[in-house]
C-alpha positions as CSV (number, residue, x, y, z in Angstrom):
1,X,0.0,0.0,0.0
2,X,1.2,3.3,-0.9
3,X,2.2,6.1,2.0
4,X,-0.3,8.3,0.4
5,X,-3.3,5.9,1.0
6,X,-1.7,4.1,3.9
7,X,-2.0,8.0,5.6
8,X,-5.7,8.2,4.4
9,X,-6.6,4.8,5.7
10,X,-5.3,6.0,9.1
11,X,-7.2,9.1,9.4
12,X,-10.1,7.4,8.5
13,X,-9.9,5.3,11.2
14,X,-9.1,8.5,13.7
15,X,-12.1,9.6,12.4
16,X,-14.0,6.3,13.7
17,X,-12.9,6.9,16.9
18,X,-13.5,10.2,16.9
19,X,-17.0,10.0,15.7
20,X,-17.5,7.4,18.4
21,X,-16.2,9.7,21.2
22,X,-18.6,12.5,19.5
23,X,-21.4,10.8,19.9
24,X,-20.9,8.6,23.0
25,X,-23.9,9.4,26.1
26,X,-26.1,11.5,23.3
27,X,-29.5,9.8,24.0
28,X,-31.8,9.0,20.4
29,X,-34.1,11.7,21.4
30,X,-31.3,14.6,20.9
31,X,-30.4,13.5,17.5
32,X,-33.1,15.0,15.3
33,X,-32.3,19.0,17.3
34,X,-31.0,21.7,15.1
35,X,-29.1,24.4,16.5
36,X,-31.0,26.9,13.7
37,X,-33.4,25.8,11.0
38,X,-30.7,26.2,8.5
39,X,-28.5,23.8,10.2
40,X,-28.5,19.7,10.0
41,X,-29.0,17.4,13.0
42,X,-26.9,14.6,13.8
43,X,-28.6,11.8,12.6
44,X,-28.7,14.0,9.4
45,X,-24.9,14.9,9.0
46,X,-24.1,10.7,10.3
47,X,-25.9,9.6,7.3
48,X,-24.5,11.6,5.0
49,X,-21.2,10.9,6.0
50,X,-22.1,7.2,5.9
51,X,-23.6,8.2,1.9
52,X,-19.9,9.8,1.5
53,X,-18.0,6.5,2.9
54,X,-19.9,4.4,0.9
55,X,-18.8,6.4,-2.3
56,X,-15.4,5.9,-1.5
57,X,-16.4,2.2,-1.2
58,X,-18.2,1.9,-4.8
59,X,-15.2,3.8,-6.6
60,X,-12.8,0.7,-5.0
61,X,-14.9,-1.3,-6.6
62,X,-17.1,-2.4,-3.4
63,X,-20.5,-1.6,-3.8
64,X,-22.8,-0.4,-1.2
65,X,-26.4,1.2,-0.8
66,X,-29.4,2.0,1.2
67,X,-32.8,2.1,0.2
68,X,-32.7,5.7,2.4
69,X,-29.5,7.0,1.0
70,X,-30.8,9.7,-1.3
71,X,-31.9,11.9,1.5
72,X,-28.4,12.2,2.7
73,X,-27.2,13.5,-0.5
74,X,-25.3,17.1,-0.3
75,X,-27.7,19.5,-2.0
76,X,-30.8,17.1,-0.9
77,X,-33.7,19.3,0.7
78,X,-34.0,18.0,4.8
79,X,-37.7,15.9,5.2
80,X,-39.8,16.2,8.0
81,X,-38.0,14.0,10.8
82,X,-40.4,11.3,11.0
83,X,-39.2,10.2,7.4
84,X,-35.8,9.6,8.2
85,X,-34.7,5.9,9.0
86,X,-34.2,4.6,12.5
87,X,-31.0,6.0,14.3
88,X,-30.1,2.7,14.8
89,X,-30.1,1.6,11.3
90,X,-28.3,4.8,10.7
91,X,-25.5,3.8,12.9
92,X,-25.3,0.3,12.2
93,X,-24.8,1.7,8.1
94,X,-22.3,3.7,9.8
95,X,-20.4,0.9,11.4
96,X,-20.9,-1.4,8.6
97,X,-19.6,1.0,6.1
98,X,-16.5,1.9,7.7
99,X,-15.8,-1.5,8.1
100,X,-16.0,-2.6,4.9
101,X,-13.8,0.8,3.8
102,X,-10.9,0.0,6.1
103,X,-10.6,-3.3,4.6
104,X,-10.7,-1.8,0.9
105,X,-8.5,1.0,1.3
106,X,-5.0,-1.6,1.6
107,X,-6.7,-4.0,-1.1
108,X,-6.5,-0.8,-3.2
109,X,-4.6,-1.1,-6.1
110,X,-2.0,1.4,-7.3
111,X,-3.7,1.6,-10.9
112,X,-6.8,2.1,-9.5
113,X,-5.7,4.8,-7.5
114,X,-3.8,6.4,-9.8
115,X,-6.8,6.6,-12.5
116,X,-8.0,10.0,-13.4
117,X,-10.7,11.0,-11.2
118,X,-14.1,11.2,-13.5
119,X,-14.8,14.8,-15.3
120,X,-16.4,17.2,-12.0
121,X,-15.6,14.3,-9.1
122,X,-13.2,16.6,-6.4
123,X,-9.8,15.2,-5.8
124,X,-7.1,16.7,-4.2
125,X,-4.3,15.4,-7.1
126,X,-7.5,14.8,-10.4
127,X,-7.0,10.7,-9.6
128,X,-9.1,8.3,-7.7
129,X,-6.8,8.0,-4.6
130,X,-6.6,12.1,-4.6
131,X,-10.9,11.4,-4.3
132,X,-10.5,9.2,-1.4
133,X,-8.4,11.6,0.1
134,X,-11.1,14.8,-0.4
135,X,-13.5,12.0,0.6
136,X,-11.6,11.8,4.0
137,X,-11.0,15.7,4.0
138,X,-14.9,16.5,3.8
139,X,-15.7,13.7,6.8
140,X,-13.1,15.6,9.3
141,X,-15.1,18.5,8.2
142,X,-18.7,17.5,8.9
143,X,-17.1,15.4,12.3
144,X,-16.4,19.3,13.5
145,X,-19.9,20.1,12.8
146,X,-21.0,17.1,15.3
147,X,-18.6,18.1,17.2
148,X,-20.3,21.9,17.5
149,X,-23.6,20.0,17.7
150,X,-22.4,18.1,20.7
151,X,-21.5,21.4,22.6
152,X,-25.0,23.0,21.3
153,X,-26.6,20.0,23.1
154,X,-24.9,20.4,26.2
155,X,-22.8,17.2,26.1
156,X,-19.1,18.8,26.1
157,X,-16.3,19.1,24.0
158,X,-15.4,15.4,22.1
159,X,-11.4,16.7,22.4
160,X,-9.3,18.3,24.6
């Protein structure tokens, strides 16, 4: 495994653990509150996330989909809250999903890495692994906005 992708692989797996300590003792019932009515809620911004991680998946070649995953989308208009899946089957994506990407990040070939991303697909170098690496870039980003939800809830800081 390249250094490049060996780096990616290990900050997604920081961000695992990080997501984990984000949401650790934040009861179901708190996860549908929006700070403003512009603003996502977590079960919201974990979904999409998960949507994200599974596009990483499907451009290793490791397909992966939910019947719900449209309406985590970037762009996608929120829906009233009672038409979102269960947290749990959120989560359990979540975990399933990040599984299956740390075990096809290292089976990651270097010419499928090095591929040209696809015409208007981000990447931080125009190839595939440069895609998996704005992938993992985008993920730290929304894990701050958790992070800020966290606080808004009144469950702490996740760090430091």
């Amino acid at each position: 495994m390249s250094t490049d992708i060996q780096t990616t692989a290990n900050q997604f797996k920081f961000n695992n653990g990080l997501f984990n300590t984000i949401v650790q003792g934040i009861p179901p019932e708190q996860w549908l509150k929006q700070p403003t009515a512009d603003c996502n809620h977590l079960l919201w911004v974990t979904g999409h996330m998960t949507v994200v991680r599974a596009v990483a998946l499907n451009i290793l070649g490791a397909p992966w989909s939910a019947p719900w995953q449209g309406m985590f989308r970037r762009g996608e208009k929120r829906v009233d809250n009672n038409q979102y899946p269960p947290l749990a089957e959120v989560q359990n994506a979540w975990k399933e999903v990040a599984q299956q990407l740390l075990t096809a990040l290292p089976e990651a070939s270097s010419e499928v890495l090095n591929k040209p991303v696809e015409k208007g697909r981000p990447s931080i170098d125009g190839t595939v692994g440069g895609t998996i690496g704005f992938l993992c870039l985008h993920e730290s980003y929304h894990l701050g906005q958790m992070g800020l939800i966290r606080k808004w809830l009144g469950y702490g800081q996740a760090l430091g």
